[in-house]
C-alpha positions as CSV (number, residue, x, y, z in Angstrom):
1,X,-2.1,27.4,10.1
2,X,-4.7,27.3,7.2
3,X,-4.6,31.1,6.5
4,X,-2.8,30.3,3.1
5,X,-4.1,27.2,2.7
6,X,-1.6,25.4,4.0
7,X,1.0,27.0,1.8
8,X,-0.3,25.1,-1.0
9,X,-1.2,27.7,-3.0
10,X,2.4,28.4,-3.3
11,X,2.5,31.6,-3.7
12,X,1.7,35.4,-2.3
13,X,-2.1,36.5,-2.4
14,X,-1.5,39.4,-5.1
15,X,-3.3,39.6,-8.5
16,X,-1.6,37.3,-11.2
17,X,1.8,38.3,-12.5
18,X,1.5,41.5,-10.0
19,X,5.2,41.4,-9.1
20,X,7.8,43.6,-9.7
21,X,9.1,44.6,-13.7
22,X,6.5,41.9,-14.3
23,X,3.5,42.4,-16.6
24,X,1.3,39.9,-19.0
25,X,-0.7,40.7,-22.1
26,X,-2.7,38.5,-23.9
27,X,-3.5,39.1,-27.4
28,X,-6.5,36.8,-29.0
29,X,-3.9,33.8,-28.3
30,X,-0.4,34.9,-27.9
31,X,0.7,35.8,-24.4
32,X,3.6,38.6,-23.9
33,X,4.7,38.9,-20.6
34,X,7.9,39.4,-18.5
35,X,8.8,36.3,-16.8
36,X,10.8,36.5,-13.4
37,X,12.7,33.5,-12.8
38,X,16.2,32.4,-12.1
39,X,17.4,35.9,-10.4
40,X,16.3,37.8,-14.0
41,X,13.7,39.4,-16.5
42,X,13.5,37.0,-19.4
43,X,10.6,38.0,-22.0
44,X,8.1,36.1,-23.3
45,X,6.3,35.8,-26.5
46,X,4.6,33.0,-27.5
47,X,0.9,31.4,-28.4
48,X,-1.1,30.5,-25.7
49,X,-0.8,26.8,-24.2
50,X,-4.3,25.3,-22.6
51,X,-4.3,22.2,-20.5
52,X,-7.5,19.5,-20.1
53,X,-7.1,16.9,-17.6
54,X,-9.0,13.5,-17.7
55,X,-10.6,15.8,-21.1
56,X,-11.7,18.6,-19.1
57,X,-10.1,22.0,-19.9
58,X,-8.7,24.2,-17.4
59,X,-9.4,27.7,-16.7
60,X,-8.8,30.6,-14.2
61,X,-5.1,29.8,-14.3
62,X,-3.5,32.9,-11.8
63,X,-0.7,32.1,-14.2
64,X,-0.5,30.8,-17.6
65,X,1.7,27.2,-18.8
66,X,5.0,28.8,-20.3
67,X,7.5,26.8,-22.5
68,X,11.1,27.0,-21.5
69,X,14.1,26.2,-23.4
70,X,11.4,23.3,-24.7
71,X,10.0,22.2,-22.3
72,X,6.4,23.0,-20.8
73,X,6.3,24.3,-17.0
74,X,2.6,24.1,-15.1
75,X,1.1,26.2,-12.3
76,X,0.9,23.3,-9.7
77,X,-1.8,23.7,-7.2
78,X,-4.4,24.3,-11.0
79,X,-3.4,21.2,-12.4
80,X,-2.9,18.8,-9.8
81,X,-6.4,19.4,-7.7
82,X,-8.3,19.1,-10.8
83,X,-7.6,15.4,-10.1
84,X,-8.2,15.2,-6.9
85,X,-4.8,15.7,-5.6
86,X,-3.6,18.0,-2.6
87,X,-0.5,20.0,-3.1
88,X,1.8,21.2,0.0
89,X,4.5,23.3,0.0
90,X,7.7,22.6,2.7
91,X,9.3,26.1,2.6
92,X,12.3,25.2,4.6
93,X,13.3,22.9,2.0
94,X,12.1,24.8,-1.1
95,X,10.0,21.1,-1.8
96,X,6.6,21.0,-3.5
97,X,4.2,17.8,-2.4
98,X,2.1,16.5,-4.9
99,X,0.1,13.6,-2.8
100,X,-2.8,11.8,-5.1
101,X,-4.2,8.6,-3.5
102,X,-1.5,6.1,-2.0
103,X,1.1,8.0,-3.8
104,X,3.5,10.7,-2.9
105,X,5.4,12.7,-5.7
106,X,8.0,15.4,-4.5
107,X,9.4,18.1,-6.6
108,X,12.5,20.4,-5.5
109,X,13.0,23.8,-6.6
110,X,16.0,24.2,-9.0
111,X,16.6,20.2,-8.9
112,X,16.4,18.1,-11.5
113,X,15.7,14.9,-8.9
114,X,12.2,14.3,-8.5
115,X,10.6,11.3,-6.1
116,X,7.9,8.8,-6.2
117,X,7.3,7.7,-3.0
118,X,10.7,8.2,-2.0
119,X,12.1,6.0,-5.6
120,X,14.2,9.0,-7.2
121,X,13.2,10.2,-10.7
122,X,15.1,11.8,-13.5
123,X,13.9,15.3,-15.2
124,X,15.2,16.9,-18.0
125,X,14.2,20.4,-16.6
126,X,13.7,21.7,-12.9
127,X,10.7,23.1,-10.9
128,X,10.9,26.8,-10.5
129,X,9.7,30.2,-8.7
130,X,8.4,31.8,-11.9
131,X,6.6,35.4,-10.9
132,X,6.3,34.1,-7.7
133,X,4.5,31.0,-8.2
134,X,5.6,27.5,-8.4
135,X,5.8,26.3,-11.8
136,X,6.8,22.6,-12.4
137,X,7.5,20.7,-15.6
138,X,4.4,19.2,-16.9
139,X,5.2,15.7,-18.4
140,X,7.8,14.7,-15.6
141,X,5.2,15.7,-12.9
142,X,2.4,13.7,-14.4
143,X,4.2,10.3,-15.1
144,X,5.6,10.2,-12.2
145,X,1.8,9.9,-10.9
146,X,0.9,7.5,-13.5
147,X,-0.8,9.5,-16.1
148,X,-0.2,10.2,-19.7
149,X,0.6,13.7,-21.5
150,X,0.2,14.7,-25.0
151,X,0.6,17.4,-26.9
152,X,-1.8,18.9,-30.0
153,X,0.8,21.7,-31.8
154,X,-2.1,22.3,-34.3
155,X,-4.3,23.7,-31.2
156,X,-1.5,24.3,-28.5
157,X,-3.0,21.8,-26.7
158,X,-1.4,20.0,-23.3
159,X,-3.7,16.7,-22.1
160,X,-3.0,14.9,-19.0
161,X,-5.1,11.9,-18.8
162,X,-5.2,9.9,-15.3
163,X,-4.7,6.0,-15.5
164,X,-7.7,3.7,-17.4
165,X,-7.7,6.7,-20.1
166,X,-6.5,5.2,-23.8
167,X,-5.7,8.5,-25.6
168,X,-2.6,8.1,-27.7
169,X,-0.1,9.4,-26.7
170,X,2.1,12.8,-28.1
171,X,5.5,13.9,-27.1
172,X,5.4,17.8,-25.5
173,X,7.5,20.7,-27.7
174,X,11.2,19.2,-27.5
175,X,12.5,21.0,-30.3
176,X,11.2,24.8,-29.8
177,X,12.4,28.4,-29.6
178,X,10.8,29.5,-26.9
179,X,7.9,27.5,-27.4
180,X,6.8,29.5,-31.0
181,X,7.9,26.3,-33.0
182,X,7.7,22.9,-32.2
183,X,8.3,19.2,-33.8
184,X,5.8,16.6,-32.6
185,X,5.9,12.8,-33.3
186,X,3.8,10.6,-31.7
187,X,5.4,8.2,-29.2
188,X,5.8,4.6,-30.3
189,X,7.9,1.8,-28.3
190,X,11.0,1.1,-29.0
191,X,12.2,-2.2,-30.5
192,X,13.3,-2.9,-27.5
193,X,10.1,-2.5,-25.2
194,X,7.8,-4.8,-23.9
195,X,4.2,-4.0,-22.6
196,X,2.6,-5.4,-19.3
197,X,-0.5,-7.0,-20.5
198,X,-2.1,-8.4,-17.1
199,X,-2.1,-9.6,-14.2
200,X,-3.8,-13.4,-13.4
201,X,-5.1,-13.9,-9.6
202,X,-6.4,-17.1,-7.7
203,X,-9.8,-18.4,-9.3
204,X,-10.6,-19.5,-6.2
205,X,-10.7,-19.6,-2.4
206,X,-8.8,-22.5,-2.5
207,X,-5.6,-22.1,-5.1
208,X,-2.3,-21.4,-4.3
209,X,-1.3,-17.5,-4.2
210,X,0.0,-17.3,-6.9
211,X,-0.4,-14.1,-9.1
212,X,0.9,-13.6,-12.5
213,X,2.0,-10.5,-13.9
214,X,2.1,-10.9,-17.9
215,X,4.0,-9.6,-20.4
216,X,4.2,-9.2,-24.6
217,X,7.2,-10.3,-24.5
218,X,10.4,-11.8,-22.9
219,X,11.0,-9.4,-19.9
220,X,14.7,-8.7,-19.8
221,X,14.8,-6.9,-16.2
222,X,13.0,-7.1,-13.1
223,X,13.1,-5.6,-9.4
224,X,11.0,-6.1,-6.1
225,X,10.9,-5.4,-3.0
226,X,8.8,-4.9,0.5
227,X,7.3,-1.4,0.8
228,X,7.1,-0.9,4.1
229,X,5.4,-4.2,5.6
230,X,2.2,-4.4,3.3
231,X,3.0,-3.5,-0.2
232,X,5.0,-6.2,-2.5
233,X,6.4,-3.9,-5.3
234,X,7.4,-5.3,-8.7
235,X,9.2,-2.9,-11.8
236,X,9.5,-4.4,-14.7
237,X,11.8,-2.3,-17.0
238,X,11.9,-1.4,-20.8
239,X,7.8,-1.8,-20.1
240,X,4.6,-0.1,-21.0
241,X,1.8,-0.3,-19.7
242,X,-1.1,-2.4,-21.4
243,X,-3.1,-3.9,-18.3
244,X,-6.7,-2.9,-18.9
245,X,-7.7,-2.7,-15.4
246,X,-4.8,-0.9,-13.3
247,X,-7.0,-1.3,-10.0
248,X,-7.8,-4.5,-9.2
249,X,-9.5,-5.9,-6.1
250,X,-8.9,-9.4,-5.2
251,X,-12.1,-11.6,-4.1
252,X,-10.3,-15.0,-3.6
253,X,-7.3,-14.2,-1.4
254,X,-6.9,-13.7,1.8
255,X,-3.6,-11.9,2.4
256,X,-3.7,-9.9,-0.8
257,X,-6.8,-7.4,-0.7
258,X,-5.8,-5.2,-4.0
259,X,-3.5,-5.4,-7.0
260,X,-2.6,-1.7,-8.5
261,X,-0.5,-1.0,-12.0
262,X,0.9,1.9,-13.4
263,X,3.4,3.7,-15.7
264,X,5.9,4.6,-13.0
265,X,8.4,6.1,-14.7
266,X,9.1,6.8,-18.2
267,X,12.9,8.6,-18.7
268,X,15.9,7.4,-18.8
269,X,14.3,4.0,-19.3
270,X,10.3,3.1,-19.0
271,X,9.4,1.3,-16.0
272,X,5.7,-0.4,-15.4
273,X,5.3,-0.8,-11.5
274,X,2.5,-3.9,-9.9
275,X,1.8,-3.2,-6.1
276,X,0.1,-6.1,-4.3
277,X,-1.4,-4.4,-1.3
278,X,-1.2,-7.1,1.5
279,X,-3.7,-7.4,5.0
280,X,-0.8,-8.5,6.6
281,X,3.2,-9.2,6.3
282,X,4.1,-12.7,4.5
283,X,6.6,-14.7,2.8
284,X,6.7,-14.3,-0.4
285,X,9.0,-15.1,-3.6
286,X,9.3,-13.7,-7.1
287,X,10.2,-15.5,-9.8
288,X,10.6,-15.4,-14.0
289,X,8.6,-18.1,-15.6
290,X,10.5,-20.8,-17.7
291,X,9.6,-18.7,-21.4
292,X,10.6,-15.5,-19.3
293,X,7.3,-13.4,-20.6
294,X,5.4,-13.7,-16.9
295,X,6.6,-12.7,-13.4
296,X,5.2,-15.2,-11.0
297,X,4.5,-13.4,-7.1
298,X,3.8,-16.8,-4.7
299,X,2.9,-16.0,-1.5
300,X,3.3,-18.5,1.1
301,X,0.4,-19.4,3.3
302,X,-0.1,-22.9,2.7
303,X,-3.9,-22.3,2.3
304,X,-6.9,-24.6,3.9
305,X,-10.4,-24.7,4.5
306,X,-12.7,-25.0,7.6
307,X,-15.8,-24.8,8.8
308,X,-17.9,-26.5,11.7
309,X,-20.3,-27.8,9.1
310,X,-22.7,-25.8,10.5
311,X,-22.8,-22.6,8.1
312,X,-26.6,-21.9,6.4
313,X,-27.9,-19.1,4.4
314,X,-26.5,-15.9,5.0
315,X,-22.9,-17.5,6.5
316,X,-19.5,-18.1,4.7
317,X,-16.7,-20.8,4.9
318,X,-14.0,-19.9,6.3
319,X,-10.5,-19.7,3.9
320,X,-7.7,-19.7,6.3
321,X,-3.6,-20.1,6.8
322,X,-3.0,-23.6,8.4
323,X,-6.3,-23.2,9.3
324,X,-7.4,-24.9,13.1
325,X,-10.7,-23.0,13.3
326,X,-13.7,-24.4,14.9
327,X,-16.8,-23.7,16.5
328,X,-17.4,-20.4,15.0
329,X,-19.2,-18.9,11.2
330,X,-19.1,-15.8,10.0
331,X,-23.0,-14.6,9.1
332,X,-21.9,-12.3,6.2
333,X,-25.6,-10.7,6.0
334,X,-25.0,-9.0,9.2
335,X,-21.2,-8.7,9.5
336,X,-21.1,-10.6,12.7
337,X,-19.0,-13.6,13.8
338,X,-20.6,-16.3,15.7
339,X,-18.8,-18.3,18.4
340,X,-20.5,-21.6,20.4
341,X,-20.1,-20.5,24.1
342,X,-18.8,-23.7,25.0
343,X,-17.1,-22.1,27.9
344,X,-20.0,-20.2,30.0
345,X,-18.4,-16.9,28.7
346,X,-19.9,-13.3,29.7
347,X,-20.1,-10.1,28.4
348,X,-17.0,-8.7,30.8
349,X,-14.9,-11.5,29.8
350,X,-14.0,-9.3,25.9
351,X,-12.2,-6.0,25.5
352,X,-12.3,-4.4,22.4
353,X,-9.1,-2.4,21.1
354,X,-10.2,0.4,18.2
355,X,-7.0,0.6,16.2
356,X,-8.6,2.6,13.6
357,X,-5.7,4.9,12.6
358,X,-3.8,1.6,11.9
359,X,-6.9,-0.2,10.0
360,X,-8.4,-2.6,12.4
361,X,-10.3,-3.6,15.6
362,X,-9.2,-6.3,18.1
363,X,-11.9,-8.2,20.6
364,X,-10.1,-9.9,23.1
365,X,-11.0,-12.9,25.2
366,X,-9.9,-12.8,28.5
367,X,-8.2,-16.0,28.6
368,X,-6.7,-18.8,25.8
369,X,-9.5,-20.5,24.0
370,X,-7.6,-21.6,21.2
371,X,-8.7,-25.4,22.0
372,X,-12.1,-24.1,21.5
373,X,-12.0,-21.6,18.2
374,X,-8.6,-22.2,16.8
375,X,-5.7,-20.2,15.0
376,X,-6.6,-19.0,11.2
377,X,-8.0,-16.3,9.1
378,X,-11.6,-15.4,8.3
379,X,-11.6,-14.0,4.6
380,X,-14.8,-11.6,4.2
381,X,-13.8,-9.0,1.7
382,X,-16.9,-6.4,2.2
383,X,-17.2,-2.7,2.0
384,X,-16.3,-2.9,6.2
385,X,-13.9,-5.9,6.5
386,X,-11.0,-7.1,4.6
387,X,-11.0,-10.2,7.0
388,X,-10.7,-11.5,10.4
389,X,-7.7,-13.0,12.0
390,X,-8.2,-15.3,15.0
391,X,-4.7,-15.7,17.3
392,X,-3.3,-15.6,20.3
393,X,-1.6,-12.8,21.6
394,X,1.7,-12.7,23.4
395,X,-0.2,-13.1,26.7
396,X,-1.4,-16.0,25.7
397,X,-5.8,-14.4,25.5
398,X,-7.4,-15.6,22.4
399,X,-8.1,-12.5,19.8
400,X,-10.5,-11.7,16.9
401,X,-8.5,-9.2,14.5
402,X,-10.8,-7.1,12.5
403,X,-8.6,-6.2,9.5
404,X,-10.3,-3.0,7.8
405,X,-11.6,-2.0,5.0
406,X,-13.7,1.1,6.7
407,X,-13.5,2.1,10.2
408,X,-15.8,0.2,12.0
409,X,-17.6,-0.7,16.0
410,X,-19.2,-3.4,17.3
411,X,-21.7,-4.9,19.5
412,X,-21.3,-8.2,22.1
413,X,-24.1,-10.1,22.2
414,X,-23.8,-13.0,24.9
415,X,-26.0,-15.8,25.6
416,X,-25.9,-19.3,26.8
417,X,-25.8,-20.4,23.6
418,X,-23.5,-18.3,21.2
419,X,-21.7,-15.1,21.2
420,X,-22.2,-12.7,18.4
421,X,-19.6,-10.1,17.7
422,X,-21.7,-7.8,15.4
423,X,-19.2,-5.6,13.3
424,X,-20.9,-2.1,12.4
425,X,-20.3,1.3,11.1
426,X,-19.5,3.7,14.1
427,X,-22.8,5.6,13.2
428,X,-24.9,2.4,13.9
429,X,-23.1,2.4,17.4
430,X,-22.2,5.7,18.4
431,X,-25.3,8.6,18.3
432,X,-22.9,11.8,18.7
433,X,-19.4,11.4,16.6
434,X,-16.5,13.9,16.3
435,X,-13.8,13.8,14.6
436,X,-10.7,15.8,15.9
437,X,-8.0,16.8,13.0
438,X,-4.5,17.9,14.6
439,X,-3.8,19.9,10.8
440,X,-0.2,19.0,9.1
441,X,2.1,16.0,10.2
442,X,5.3,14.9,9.2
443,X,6.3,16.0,5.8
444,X,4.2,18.9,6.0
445,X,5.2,20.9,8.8
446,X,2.8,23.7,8.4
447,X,3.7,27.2,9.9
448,X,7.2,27.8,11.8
449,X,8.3,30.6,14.6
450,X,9.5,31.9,17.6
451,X,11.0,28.3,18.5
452,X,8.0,27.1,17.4
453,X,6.3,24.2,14.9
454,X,2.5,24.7,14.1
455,X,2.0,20.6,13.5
456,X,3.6,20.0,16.8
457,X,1.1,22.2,18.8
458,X,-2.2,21.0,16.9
459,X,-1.6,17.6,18.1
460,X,-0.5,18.3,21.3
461,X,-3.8,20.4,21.8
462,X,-5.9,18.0,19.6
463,X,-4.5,14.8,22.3
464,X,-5.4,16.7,24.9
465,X,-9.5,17.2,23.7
466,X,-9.4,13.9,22.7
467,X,-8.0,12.7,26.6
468,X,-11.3,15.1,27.4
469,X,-13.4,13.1,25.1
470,X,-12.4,9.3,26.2
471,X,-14.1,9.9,29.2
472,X,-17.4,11.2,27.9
473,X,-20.1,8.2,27.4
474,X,-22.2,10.7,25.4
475,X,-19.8,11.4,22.6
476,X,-17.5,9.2,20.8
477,X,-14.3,10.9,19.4
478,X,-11.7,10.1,16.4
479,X,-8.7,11.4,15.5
480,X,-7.5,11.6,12.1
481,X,-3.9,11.2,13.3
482,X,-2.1,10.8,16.8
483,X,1.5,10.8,16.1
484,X,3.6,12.8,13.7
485,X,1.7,11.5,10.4
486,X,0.3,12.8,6.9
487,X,-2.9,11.9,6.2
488,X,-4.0,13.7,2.9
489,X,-6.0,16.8,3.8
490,X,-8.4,14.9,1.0
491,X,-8.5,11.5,3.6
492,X,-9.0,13.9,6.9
493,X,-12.3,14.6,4.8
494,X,-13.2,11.5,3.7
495,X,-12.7,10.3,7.3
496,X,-15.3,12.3,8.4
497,X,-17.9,12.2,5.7
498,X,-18.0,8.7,6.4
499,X,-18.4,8.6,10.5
500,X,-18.6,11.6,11.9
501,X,-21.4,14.1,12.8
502,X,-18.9,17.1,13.5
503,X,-15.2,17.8,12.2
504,X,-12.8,20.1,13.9
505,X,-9.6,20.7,12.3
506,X,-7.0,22.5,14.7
507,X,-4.6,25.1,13.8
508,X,-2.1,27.8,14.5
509,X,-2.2,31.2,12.8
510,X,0.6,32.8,10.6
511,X,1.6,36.3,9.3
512,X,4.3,37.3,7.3
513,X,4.0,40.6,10.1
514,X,4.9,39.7,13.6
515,X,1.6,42.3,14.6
516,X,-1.6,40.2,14.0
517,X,-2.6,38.3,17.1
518,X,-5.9,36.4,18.4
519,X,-7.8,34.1,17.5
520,X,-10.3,33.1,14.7
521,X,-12.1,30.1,13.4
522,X,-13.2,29.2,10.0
523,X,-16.1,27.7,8.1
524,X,-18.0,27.0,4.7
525,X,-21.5,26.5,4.0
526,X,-22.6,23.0,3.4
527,X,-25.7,22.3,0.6
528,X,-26.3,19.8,3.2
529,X,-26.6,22.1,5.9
530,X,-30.4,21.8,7.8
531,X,-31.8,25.0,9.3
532,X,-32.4,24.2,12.8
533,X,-29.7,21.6,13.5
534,X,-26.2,21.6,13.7
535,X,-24.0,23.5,11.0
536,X,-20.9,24.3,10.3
537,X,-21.2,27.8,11.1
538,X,-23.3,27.2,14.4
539,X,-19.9,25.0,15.7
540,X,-17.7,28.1,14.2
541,X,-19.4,30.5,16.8
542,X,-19.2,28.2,19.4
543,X,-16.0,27.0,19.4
544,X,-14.8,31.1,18.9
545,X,-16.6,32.2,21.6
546,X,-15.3,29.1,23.7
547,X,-12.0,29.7,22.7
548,X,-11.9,33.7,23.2
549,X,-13.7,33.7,26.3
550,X,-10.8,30.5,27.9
551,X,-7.6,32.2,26.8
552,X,-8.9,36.3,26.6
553,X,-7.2,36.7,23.5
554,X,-8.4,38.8,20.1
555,X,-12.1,38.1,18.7
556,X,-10.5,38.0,14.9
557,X,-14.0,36.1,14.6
558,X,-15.7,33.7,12.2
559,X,-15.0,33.4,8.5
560,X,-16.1,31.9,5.6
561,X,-13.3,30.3,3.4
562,X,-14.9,28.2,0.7
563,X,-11.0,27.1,-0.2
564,X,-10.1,25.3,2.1
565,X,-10.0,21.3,1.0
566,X,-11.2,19.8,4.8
567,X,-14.1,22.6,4.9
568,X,-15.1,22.3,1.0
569,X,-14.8,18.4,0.9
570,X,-16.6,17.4,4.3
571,X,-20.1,16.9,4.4
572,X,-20.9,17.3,7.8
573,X,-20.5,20.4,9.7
574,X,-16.5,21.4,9.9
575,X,-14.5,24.0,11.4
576,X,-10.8,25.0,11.8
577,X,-9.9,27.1,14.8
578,X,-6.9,29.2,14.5
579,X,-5.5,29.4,18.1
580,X,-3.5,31.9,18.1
581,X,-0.3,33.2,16.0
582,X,3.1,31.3,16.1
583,X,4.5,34.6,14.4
584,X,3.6,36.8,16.8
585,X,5.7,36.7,20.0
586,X,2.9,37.1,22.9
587,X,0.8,34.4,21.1
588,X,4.0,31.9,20.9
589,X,5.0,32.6,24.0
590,X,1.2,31.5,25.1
591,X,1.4,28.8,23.2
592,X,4.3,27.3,24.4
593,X,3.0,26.5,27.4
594,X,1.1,23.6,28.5
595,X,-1.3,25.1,31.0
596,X,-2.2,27.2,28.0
597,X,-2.8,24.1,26.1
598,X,-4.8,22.3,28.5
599,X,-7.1,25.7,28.6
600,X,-7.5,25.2,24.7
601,X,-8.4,22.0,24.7
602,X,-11.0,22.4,27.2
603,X,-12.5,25.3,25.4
604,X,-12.6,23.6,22.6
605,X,-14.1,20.6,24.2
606,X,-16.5,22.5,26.2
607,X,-17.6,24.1,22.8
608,X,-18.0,20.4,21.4
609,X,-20.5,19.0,24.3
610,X,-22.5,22.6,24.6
611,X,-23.4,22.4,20.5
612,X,-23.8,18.8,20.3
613,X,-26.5,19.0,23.5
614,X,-28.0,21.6,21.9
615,X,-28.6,21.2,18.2
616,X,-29.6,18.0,16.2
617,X,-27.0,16.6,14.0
618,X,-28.5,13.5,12.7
């Protein structure tokens, strides 16, 4: 249900501050309004507070930043998308989801527990309902994502500056009366801190994998641990964080493909976090060095190098893990890998496995040639391909692991000779792409009734047009999840800007009434939009007429929602189809049912093929 934007907004569609006993006035720069919050009428006088994030300023707040009992409470959705992050509201829970890149920060109404990717944090104030909207305390919210905050009391000025900015940084009103006094003092470390100064990687192919996080000074406390199976976390506590480059992408490893830093938490006690994003689970240990100033990560993979002696221009060694490979190069120009058909091998003798939503891409032999290729680890590190793992699986058929970078294809060329397995973007492959988004997943539920959960239907519809799809040679389909996962409305996007010639998101409609009913279907104008070939209010009308026509429900129509983050940040032509209403009892009980589903997804499919045959889209 994308009606309210997936909830994000946060709060009811009425003019700012339009609640009950509530009113605002702004005089030149002092703001007197009535402020709802905590069950009461508290008023409010004080000077105006602006915001600039990264150094731009904010404006067209709905709501204003207010100071309470000291401390400086943000409109969340305003802030936090002015850096590029997406903002999701769980209402059963009263939880707010701030989700910027690989990091997840959670906020609970009335709590003073925040989390960072599930690691709890300490606030010295709570997130609250303020005049209906979701206002959330400034500095705690921003840290916990790594950036900075200071405050200017000469201007009334609140900056939030994302990692790699150098701005010094000032403390926010702590000692205020309702925010029309305040004592600043700039932060400095304690005696007692240390800052993280770098991090030193392998030099070369060849070195150990070792990496070295550095520090001022002695370090006096340390933690790690495995995040999930590819992430090697390290805190190191009573730390700042110095290291110039906080993103760091590793050219000479092959099982770590990026190093990332940042302030992770700053109250009760400073913590500076190092992630070492792996391709694959190893061994690892963590150790202090003997003058105690370095944290020393060692990976253990026992690292060779092979080739068949037989790499010119254009192809790369190979740097592998007890490396027994042989008879193959890897021709970096054109991203292929290049086998010796020593075993009279045809084109039907490899399957190819498209693990995309898991990051990589499997060709599989149809029998054990490990006597002729070898076990070991092709490191390639391009925009496509992290790097390539050659194994054996379980079955005992030799397999070439495409670890990703960027979804990719390929091509099988087979001769006498050689084999070349050609690794490609799916738009050098494929001529007609869609990608199919089932909306919300996991944390975000999206829209509730009648017995009901919107993210539950949306994939179970969007499985079923992809199940159409697989069968279709003419069109190849994605999905930008197929189980009960969260990837960032801000990914879904991405994902199709960079494969697909036509995004469908797929939804269920909401009221706070249980009257509206029907269907509708959503779209934005693109400045990339070509008159005469596909666009994304050409698929809009199809898919609603599809859709309408299958399941004779209510013609609510097509509409134009420039808000909407997987409409405004696609590229190619996108729409989002509404199905019907989970609040509305006909609709639900409708939608419950999986013939009606199956009709769905066929409209919707049907709508797919009939646009794509008849307009351009490349």
């Amino acid at each position: 249900m994308l009606k309210f934007n997936f909830k994000k907004i946060l709060v009811a569609v009425t003019a700012a501050f339009c609640v009950a006993g509530s009113s605002s006035v702004i005089y030149g720069n002092t703001i007197d309004m009535n402020l709802v919050y905590d069950g009461a009428n508290h008023a409010y006088s004080a000077e105006e507070v602006t915001i600039k994030v990264n150094g731009d300023k904010i404006t067209n707040m709905d709501v204003p930043p207010v100071i309470i009992d000291s401390r400086t409470l943000v409109p969340v959705r305003a802030i936090f998308e002015k850096m590029g992050a997406e903002v999701t509201w769980n209402d059963s829970t009263q939880q707010v989801y701030i989700v910027k890149d690989n990091d997840i920060v959670d906020l609970k109404i009335d709590s003073n527990t925040g989390h960072t990717n599930g690691l709890d944090f300490k606030m010295d104030t709570s997130a609250k309902i303020i005049n209906d909207r979701t206002m959330i305390p400034v500095r705690a919210a921003s840290e916990a994502l790594g950036c900075t905050v200071g405050w200017d009391d000469a201007t009334r000025l609140i900056t939030i500056n994302e990692k790699g900015y150098s701005n010094p940084v000032i403390e926010v009103p702590t000692n205020s009366s309702n925010g029309n006094s305040t004592t600043t003092t700039a932060t400095t470390p304690k005696d007692n801190d240390i800052q993280l100064t770098g991090v030193n990687v392998p030099s070369s192919t060849s070195d150990k994998e070792i990496f070295t996080i550095k520090a001022s000074d002695v370090i006096e406390k340390y933690n790690s641990f495995l995040l999930g199976e590819n992430r090697i976390v390290v805190d190191v506590y009573n730390a700042d964080m110095g290291i110039a480059n906080t993103n760091i992408t590793t050219t000479n490893s092959t099982t770590v493909k990026s190093i990332r830093s940042a302030q992770n938490q700053v109250e009760p006690v400073k913590i500076s976090r190092v992630v070492l994003d792996l391709t694959a689970t190893v061994n690892y240990n963590v150790s202090l060095s003997s003058d105690k100033k370095s944290i020393l990560v060692t990976l253990e993979t026992n690292k060779n190098t092979s080739t068949d002696g037989s790499s010119g221009s254009g192809s790369t060694a190979v740097d592998t893990e007890k490396s027994t490979l042989n008879n193959l190069t890897y021709d970096s120009a054109t991203n292929t890998i290049v086998l010796k058909n020593l075993n009279g091998l045809k084109e039907n003798d490899f399957s190819t496995t498209d693990n995309y939503l898991l990051g990589n891409y499997k060709v599989t032999l149809d029998d054990d040639y490990h006597n002729t290729y070898g076990y070991g680890i092709i490191s390639v590190n391009n925009n496509l391909v992290s790097n390539i793992t050659v194994q054996n699986t379980t079955s005992g058929n030799t397999q070439f692991v495409i670890n990703e970078n960027a979804i990719v294809a390929t091509k099988i060329y087979v001769t006498d000779a050689e084999i070349r397995i050609k690794i490609m973007s799916p738009r050098d492959v494929y001529s007609k792409i869609v990608v199919i988004d089932p909306g919300h997943g996991k944390t975000d539920p999206g829209a509730s009734g009648n017995g009901l959960v919107e993210k539950e239907l949306n994939l179970q519809i969007a499985l079923r047009v992809y199940d159409l799809f697989e069968s279709n040679n003419n069109i190849k389909v994605y999905l930008t999840r197929a189980n009960d996962s969260y990837p960032t409305n801000v990914n879904r996007a991405k994902m199709a800007n960079s494969i697909a010639d036509l995004f469908i998101s797929i939804h269920i409609n909401s009221s706070t009434s249980s009257l509206p009913n029907g269907t509708e279907t959503l779209y934005t104008v693109h400045a990339t939009d070509v008159s005469g070939k596909l666009t994304s209010q050409i698929a809009a009308e199809y898919l609603e007429g599809y859709l309408v026509k299958a399941l004779q429900t209510t013609d609510r129509g097509i509409k134009n929602r420039s808000d909407l983050i997987v409409l405004n940040q696609t590229t190619v032509p996108a729409a989002l189809v509404e199905i019907g209403f989970i609040s509305n009892a006909a609709d639900a009980e409708k939608l419950s049912k999986d013939s009606y589903k199956d009709i769905a997804a066929n409209a919707i499919y049907s709508a797919i093929v009939d646009m794509m045959n008849n307009y351009s889209v490349r």
